[in-house]
N, C-alpha and C positions, 0 to 999 in steps of 0.2 A: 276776077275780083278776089281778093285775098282775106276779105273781112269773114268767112268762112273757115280761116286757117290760122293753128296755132303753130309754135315754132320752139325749137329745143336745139341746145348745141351738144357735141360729143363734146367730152372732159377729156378723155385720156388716153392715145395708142395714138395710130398711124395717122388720122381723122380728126384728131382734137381739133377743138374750133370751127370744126362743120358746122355750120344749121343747118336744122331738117323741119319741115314742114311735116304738120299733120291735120286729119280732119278734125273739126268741132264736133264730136259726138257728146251724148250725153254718156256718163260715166267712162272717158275716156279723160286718163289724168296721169299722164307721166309722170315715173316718177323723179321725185325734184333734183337739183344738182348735187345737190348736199347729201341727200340717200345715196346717188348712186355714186357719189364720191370715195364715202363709206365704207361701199359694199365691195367696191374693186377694189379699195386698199384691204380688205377681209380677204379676196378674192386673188392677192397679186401673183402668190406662186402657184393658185391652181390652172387659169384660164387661160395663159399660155399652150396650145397647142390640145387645148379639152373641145369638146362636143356637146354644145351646149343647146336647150331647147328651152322658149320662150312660147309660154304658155300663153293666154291672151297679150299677144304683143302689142297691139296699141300702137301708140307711136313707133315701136321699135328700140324703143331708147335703150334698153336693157340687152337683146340680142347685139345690136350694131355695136353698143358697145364694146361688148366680149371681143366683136370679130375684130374693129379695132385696134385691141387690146393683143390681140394674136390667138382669138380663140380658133381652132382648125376646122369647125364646122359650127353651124347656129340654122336652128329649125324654128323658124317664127309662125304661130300658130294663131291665125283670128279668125273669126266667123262676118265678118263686115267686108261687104266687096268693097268701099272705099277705102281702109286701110288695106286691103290687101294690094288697091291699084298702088296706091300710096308707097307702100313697102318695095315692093315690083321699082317702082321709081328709081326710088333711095339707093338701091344694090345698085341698080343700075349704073346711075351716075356715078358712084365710089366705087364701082369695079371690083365688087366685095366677092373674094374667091371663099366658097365652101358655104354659101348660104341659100337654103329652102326655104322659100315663103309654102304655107298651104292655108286655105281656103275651108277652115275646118269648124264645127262647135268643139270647144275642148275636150269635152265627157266624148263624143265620138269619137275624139282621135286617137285619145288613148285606150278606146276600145277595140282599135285596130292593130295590126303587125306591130308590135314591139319591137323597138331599139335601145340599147340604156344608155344614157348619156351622163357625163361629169359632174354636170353643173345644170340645174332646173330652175326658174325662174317664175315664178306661182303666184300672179297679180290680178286676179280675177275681181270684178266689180264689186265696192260695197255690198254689203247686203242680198246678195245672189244665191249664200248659201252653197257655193261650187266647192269653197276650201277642203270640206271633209270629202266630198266624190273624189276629187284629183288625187289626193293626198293617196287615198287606198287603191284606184287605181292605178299611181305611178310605183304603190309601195309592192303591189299582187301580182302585175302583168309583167316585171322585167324591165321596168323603159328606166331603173337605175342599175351605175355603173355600181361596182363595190370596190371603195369608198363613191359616196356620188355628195355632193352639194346643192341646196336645199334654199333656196331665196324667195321668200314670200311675205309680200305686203299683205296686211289686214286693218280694217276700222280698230284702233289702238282700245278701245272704248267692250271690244269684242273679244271674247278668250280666244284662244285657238284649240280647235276641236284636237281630239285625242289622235296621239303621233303613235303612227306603225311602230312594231317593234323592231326596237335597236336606232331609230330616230332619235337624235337630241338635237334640243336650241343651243348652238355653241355661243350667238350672240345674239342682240338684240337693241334696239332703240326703239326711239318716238320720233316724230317729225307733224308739228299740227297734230292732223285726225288718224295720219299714216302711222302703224305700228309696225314693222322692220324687224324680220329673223334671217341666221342663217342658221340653216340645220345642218348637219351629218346624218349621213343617211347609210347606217350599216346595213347586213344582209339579211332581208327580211325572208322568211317563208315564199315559196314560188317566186322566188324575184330571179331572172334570167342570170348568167353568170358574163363578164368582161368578156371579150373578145380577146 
C-alpha cells in the first residue's frame, strides 16, 4: 500500500524526470522543486565531477541529484533504517555509480574518519538545534575541500548560528518556511587539506 509514501522527481542531469519514492516520516520534507532548481543553477560549474556529502538525506533528493547532474561521488547520511532501505533502493534501480548510503546520526558521523568533500548539503530538521554542531564539526575535523560548498536549509524565521571562519553566505532565498543559503567555505583552522 502506498498511502504511506510520498514521491519527488529529479529536475536535471542523466535522471530528470525520475520519481522517487520516499517514507512519510515526521520532519522528513524534501526539499521543493523550485529550491533545488535554484541551487543547481548556483551549483552548475561546481558539481560536475565533485564529492558530495548529504548530510540528513531524507528523501535523497539533494544527493541523487548531484549524482545526476555528474556529481563523482555523493555520501548520503541518515539515521532512519526506512530511508536508508529506501535510499539502498533508489541507487539501486538508477545504477548510480560512486554513491554511499550510511546508516549514521549526523553528529556521529562527522565524529568519525574525516574525508573533505566539494559540495555539503546541511538540511537537518526544524528545530533540532543540529545546524551549529554540524557547522563546527564539518568546519574543525577536515570533512571540507578548500574551496568547499556549503547548502543549507533552515526555518527562514531562525537566524543562522555564527559561521566558522573564512565562511560566507554567497547566496540566499526564502521558499514558505524554508530559508536557503549557499556558503563558501574557505580554510578554516585544523581543516584537513585537498587531496
Amino acid at each position: 500500500m502506498s498511502g504511506g509514501r510520498q514521491r519527488l522527481r529529479i529536475i536535471g542531469g542523466a535522471w530528470r524526470g525520475r520519481k522517487l519514492s520516499f517514507p512519510d516520516l515526521p520532519g522528513l520534507r524534501p526539499t521543493p522543486d523550485r529550491v533545488r532548481e535554484t541551487l543547481f543553477n548556483w551549483l552548475r560549474d561546481i558539481i560536475p565531477g565533485a564529492r558530495c556529502l548529504d548530510l540528513f538525506a531524507g528523501s535523497g533528493a539533494l544527493g541523487v541529484e548531484a549524482l545526476s547532474r555528474g556529481a563523482d561521488q555523493a555520501v548520503l547520511v541518515d539515521c532512519h533504517p526506512a530511508v536508508i532501505a529506501q535510499l539502498h533502493g533508489h541507487l539501486q534501480t538508477l545504477q548510480a555509480q560512486g554513491a554511499t548510503v550510511v546508516q549514521a546520526d549526523a553528529v556521529a558521523y562527522l565524529q568519525g574518519p574525516p574525508q573533505p568533500f566539494d559540495v555539503i548539503f546541511l538540511d537537518p530538521p526544524f528545530g533540532s538545534g543540529l545546524l551549529s554542531p554540524c557547522l563546527a564539526l564539518l568546519a574543525e575535523r577536515g570533512w571540507v575541500a578548500a574551496p568547499a560548498w556549503l547548502y543549507l536549509e533552515a526555518d527562514h524565521r531562525t537566524p543562522l548560528p555564527p559561521l566558522p571562519p573564512g565562511w560566507q553566505v554567497l547566496r540566499r532565498g526564502k521558499a514558505g518556511q524554508v530559508g536557503y543559503y549557499l556558503l563558501k567555505c574557505g580554510t578554516a583552522a585544523g581543516q584537513g587539506s585537498t587531496p
